[in-house]
N, C-alpha and C positions, 0 to 999 in steps of 0.2 A: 504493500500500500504506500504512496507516494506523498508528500508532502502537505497537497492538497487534499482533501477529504469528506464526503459528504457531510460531518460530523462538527460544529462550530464548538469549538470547547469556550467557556468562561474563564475572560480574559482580565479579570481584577478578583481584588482579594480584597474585603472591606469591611473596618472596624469605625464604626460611627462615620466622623467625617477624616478617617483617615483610611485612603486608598493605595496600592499596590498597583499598579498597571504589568501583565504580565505580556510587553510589547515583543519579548525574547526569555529566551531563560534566565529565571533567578538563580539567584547562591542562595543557601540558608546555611549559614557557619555554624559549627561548634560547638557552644563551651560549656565543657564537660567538668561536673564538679563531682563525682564520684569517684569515690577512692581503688575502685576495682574494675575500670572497662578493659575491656582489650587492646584499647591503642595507647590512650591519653590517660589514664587512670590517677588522679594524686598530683597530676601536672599543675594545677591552678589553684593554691590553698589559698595565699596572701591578697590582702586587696590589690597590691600593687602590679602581681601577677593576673588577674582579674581582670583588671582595665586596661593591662598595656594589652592581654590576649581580644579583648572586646577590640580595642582601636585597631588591633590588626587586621584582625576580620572585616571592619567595618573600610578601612580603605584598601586592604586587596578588593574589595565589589561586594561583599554580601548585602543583601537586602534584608535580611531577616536574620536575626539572629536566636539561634535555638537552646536553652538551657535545661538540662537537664540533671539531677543529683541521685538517680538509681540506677544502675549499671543491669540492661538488657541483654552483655554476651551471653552464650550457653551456659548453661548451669549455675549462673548467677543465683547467689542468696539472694532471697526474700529480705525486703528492711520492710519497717515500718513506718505508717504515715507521721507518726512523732518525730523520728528518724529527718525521714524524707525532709519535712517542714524544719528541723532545725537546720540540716545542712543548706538549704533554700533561703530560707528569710536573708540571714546577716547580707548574703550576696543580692540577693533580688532591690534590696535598700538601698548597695552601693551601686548598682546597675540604674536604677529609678533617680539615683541623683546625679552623677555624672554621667547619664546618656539618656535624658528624659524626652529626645526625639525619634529613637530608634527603635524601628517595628522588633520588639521580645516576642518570642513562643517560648510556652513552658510545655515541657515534655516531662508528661503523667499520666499515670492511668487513673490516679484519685479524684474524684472530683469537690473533693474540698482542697487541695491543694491549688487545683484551676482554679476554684473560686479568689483563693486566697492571695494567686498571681496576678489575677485580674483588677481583685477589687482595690485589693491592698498597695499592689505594685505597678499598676498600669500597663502590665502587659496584655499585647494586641491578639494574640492568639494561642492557643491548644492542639497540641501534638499526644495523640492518645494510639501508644501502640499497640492498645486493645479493642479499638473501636470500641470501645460502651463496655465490653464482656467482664473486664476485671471490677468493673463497679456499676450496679443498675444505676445510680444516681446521675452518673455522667452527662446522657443525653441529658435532661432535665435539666443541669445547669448549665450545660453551653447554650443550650435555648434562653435559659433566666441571662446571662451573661450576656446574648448576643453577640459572641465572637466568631470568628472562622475556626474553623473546624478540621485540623488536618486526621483522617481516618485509616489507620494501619492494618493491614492481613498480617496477620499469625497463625500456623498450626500449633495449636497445646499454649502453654506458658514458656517465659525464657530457662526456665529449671527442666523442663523436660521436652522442648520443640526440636532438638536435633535429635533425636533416641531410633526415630527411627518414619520421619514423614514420609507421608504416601498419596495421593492423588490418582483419578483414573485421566485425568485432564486438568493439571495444574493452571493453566489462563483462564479457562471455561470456571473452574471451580471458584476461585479468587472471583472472577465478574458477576458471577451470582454470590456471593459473600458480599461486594461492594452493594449491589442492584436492594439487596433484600434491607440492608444498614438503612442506604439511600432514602428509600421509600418511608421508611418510620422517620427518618431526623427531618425531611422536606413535610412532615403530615406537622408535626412537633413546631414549625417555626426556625430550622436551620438551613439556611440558604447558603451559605458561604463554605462551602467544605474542597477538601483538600482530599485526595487520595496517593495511597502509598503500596503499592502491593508486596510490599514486607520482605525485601531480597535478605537473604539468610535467616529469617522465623519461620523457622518450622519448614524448609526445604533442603533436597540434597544438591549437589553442584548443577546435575542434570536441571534442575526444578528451575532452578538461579538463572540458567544459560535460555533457558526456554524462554523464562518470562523476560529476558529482556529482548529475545529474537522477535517476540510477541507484544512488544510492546504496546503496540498502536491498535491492538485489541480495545484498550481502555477508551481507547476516542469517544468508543460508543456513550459512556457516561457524561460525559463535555463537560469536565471538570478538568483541573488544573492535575499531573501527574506529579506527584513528587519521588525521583529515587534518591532514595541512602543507599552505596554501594560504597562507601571510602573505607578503601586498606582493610574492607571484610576478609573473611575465609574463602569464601567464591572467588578471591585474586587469590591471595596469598598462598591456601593450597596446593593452586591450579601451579601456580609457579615455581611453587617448592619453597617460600622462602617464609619470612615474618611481617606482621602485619609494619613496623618500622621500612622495612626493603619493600614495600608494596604501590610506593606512590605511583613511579609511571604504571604499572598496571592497572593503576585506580582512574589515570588518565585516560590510557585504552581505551576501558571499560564502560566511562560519563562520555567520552567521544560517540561509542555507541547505541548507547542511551539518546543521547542527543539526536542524531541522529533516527532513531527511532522515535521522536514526540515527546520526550523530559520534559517538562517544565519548570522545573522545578530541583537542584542539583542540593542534597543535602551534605555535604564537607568538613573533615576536619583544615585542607586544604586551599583557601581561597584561590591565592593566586596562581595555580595550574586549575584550577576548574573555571575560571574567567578566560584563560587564554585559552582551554578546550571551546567553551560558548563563542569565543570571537572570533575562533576558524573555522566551526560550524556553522557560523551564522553568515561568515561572510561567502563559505563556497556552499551553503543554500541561495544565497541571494546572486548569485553572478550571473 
């Protein structure tokens, strides 16, 4: 399927009167406050670290800047939302005061923590990579909130999603996963949503390589695509090496993606993920 497509996807992303225009691919950067991920783990304790990692992201290109304090690798412990919310606040406070113009998403699946992003710290959006499932309340406040709404596929939880996923048709299955989500948050009052089809939750490399061959499946929902694929396992294994040795293959990878209808490039990496977007974009337009 070609560039053009009968398919119009929505083309902003809109929190009250603060708009996102999605004229080309966005970045959503980063910053990772948990002390056990895979790549970045324990890298940004200090305020100091904090802000200088925010300003970096923010002028390599990112638009969005994503925060999250629970660690989703495989086999990740479980914290709790006490947990969650202590490691959050101090940060969310110095974020809300030296960067009180820059579109925040809070990546949670609580939805009192969103609320608490929201109300408390004026972040613009919600990154839930449980789609609703880890907490019934979820839906219900990003409705109350009126935020965008980025929505992630998972098989199982991040404690047991690589064990052993299975699908008889991994894109077909994820598109009826989105399609059925879809339907209850649009009934509910949420218009603004963001999709994610979950590259390493709960798939095997086979799974990973499919759905990004497949990308352009999701048109059909004409919503905004977002992938995370930086320095995962789906590189890193493929190539033999560690998530550290993965960047140009992370480039590869978002080049392909792109390629195939990304909109959306989620990165620990800014500045190779803007120079993938601005050679995509220029040999689409030639």
């Amino acid at each position: 399927m070609g560039k053009d497509t009968f398919f119009r996807k929505k083309k902003t992303i809109r929190f009250r009167s603060k708009i996102i225009e999605i004229t080309k691919p966005l970045i959503m950067g980063i910053l990772n406050l948990t002390p056990d991920s895979f790549y970045d783990g324990g890298k940004y304790k200090s305020e100091t670290e904090i802000v200088s990692r925010v300003k970096k992201l923010i002028n390599e290109g990112a638009a969005i800047i994503d925060v999250g304090a629970v660690s989703t690798r495989p086999g990740a412990n479980i914290v709790s939302e006490e947990e969650e919310k202590n490691r959050l606040k101090p940060v969310l406070s110095i974020l809300h005061r030296e960067f009180p113009d820059t579109w925040f998403s809070v990546d949670t699946v609580r939805s009192g923590i969103a609320k608490m992003a929201v109300e408390e710290f004026g972040f613009y959006m919600i990154n839930d990579i449980s789609a609703g499932n880890s907490d019934k309340n979820m839906f219900a406040e990003v409705a109350n909130l009126n935020v965008p709404y980025l929505i992630m596929h998972i098989q199982g939880t991040p404690a047991n999603m690589q064990k052993n996923p299975a699908y008889s048709n991994v894109t077909q299955e994820i598109l009826y996963f989105f399609s059925s989500r879809l339907n209850y948050l649009k009934q509910i009052g949420v218009n603004d949503i963001l999709i994610d089809p979950g590259f390493g939750f709960g798939k095997t490399l086979t799974h990973n390589y499919t759905l990004l061959k497949e990308l352009r499946t999701f048109d059909i929902l004409e919503l905004p695509v977002v992938v995370g694929i930086s320095r995962k396992s789906m590189i890193f294994k493929l190539l033999e090496t560690t998530p550290e040795h993965a960047l140009i293959g992370t480039t590869s990878v978002h080049t392909i993606a792109l390629l195939n209808g990304a909109d959306i490039l989620r990165v620990h990496d800014v500045k190779q993920a803007a120079e993938a977007i601005k050679i995509v974009n220029f040999y689409q337009n030639c």
